[in-house]
C-alpha positions in Angstrom: 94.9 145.2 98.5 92.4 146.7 96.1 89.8 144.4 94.5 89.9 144.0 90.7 87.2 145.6 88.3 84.5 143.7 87.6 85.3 141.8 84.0 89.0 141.9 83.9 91.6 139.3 84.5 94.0 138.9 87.3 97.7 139.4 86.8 100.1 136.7 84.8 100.6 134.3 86.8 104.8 135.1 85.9 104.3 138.6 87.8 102.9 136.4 91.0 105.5 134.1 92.6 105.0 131.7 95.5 108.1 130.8 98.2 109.7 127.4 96.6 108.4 125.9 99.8 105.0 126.7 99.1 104.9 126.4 95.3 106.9 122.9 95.7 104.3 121.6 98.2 101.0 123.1 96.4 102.7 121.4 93.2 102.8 118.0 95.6 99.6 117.7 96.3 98.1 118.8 93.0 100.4 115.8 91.5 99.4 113.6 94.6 95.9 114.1 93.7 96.3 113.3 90.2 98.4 109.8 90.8 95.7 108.7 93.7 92.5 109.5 90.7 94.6 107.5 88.5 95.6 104.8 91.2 92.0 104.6 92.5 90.9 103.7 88.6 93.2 100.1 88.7 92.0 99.7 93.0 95.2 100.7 93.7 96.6 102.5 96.7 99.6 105.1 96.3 102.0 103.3 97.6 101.0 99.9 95.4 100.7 102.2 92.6 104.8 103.4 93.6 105.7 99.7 93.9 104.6 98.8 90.0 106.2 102.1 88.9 109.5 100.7 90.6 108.7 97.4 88.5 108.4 98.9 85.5 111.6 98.7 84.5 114.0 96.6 87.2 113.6 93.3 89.2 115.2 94.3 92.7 115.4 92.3 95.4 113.2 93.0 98.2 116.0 94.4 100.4 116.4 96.8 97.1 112.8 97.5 96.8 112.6 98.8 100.6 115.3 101.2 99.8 113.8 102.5 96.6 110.4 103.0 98.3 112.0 104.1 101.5 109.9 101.3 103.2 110.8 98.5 106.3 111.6 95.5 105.2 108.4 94.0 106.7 106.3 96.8 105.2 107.5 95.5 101.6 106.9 92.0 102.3 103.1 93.3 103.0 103.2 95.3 100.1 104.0 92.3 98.0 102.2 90.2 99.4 99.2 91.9 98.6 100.2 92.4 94.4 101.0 88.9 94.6 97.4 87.8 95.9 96.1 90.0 92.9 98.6 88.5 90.2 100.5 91.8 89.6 103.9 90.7 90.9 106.0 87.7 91.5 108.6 87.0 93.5 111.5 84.6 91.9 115.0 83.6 93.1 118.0 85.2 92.8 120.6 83.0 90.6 123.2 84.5 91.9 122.7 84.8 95.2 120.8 81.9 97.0 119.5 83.9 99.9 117.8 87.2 97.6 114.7 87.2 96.3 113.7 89.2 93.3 110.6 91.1 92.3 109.1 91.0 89.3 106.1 92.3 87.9 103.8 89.7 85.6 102.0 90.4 82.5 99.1 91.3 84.6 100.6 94.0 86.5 103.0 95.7 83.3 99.8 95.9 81.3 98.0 97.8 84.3 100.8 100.2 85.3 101.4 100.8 81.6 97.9 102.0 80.8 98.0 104.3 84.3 101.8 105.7 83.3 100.1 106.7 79.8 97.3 108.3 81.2 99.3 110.0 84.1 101.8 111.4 81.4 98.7 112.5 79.5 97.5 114.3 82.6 100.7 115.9 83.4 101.1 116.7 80.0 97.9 118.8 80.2 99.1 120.7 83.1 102.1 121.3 81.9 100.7 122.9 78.4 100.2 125.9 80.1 104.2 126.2 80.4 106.2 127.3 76.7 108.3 124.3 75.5 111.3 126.2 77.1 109.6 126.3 80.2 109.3 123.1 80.2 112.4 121.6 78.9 114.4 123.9 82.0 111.5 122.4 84.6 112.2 118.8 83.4 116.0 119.5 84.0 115.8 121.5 87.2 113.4 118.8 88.4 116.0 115.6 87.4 119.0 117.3 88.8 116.7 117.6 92.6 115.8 114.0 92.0 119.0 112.5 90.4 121.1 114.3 93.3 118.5 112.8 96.3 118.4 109.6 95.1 122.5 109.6 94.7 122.8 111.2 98.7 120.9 107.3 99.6 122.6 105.2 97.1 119.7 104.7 94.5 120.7 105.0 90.8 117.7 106.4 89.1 118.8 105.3 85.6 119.3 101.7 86.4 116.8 99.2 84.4 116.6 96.0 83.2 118.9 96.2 81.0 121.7 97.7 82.8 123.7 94.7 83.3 122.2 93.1 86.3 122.2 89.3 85.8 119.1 88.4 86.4 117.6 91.6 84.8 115.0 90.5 81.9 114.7 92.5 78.6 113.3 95.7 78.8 109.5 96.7 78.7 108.2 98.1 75.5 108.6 101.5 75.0 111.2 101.6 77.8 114.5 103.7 77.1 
């Protein structure tokens, strides 16, 4: 390969194409490192930071959380232990079903995964500036249609909140579609 002039610029990056493998995973880790800066900022490990995201906008049982976080049970009960301890979760029973347990996150914990969501948005929203709005509307759908499909294949339903009907499922959080 020849070297480039001195003083001139390399290639559009559209004319330069990594394997989906490869783009997908450098794309992984450059999120990864972005959510663990923005974790780190509220103390928070990864995988707590995944369990308040979860909370954000359902109340499922622990049973349900496992599944969503593809977890062991006794994994999640550590997990929630721990955001407990630090007031960021509570656990409350089901009323319709004596044996569940529900998790739900307390004022404490919506306020701190609300202010990292907004900045992570804001930070993803800076990497993604370099993309046209096109670019980015048909990224946004190609990415939900992987997500929406994989999460269907283990019997999650993305879309369900709060207020999809569930009976012990409170109101909404602010801002919340």
């Amino acid at each position: 390969m020849a070297a480039r002039p001195a003083g001139t610029s390399p290639p559009p990056a559209t004319q330069q194409a990594l394997s989906p493998a490869d783009g997908l995973a450098q794309l992984s880790f450059l999120i990864h490192g972005i959510l663990e800066r923005r974790a780190r900022e509220h103390d928070l490990s990864i995988i707590q930071t995944r369990l308040l995201g979860v909370l954000r906008d359902r109340t499922p049982t622990m049973n349900e959380l496992a599944r969503l976080l593809d977890l062991d049970k006794s994994s999640v009960t550590g997990l929630v232990d721990r955001a407990q301890r630090r007031g960021l979760v509570v656990r409350v029973p089901s009323t319709t079903d004596g044996r569940a347990v529900l998790v739900r996150l307390t004022g404490a914990g919506r306020s701190l995964i609300s202010d990292g969501a907004a900045r992570f948005e804001a930070d993803i929203s800076q990497l993604l500036e370099r993309l046209s709005p096109a670019d980015r509307a048909a990224l946004s759908r190609l990415i939900s249609r992987l997500l929406v499909a994989r999460a269907a294949d283990h019997g999650i339903d993305l879309f369900a909140t709060l207020g999809s009907g569930a009976p012990e499922a409170a109101a909404p959080a602010p801002g919340r579609r």
